[in-house]
C-alpha positions as CSV (number, residue, x, y, z in Angstrom):
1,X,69.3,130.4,38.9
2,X,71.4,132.6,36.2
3,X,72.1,130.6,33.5
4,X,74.8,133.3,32.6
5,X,76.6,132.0,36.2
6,X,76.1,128.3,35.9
7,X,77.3,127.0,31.8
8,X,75.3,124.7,30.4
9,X,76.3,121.8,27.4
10,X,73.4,121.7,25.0
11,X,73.2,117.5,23.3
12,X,70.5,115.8,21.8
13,X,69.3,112.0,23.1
14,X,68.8,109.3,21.3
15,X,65.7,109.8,20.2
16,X,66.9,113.2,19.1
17,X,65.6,115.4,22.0
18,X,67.1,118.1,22.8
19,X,69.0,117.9,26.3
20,X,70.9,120.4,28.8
21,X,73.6,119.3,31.1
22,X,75.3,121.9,33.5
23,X,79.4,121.8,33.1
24,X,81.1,120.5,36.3
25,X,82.5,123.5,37.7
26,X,85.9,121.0,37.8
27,X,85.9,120.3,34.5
28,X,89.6,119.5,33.3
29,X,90.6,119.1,36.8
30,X,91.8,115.3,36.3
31,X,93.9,116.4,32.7
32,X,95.3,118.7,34.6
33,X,96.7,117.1,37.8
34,X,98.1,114.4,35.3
35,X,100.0,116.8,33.4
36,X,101.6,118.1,36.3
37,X,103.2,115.0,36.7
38,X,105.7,115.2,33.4
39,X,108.4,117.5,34.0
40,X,110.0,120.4,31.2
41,X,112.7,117.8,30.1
42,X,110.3,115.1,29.5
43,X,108.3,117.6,27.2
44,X,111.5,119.1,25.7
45,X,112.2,114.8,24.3
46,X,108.6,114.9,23.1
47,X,108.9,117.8,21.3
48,X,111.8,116.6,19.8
49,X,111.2,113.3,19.0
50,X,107.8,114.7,17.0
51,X,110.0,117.0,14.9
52,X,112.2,114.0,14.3
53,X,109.8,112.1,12.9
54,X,107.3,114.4,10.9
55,X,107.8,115.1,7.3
56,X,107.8,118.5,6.0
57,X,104.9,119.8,5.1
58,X,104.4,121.3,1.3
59,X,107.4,119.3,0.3
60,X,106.7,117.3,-2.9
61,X,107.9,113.7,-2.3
62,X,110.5,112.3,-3.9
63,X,109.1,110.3,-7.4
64,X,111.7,109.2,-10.0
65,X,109.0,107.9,-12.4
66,X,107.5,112.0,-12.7
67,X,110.2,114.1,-14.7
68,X,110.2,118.3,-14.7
69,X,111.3,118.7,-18.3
């Protein structure tokens, strides 16, 4: 076998020896199919909802106990 044809995940056991797994050809497959399931307006809330509700980043919250002058 090629090892260049079949991809390999390299891990270590628990008694710290080194171990090779081959990667299921499928891999993903199952994220995938489930994803297909939301539609673009679902994603287009999601999206919206995060922007919503994350702060902006680099802005300097708001203290009234620190002073500028």
């Amino acid at each position: 076998m090629n090892a260049a044809m079949n991809p390999m995940e390299m891990g270590s056991n628990t008694d710290g020896e080194s171990i090779q797994q081959p990667i299921p050809a499928d891999r993903g497959a199952a994220l995938m199919q489930a994803l297909e399931a939301f539609d673009d307006d679902f994603a287009d809330l999601l999206v919206a909802d995060q922007k919503a509700t994350l702060p902006l980043q680099g802005a300097a919250p708001a203290n009234p106990k620190c002073s500028s002058d």
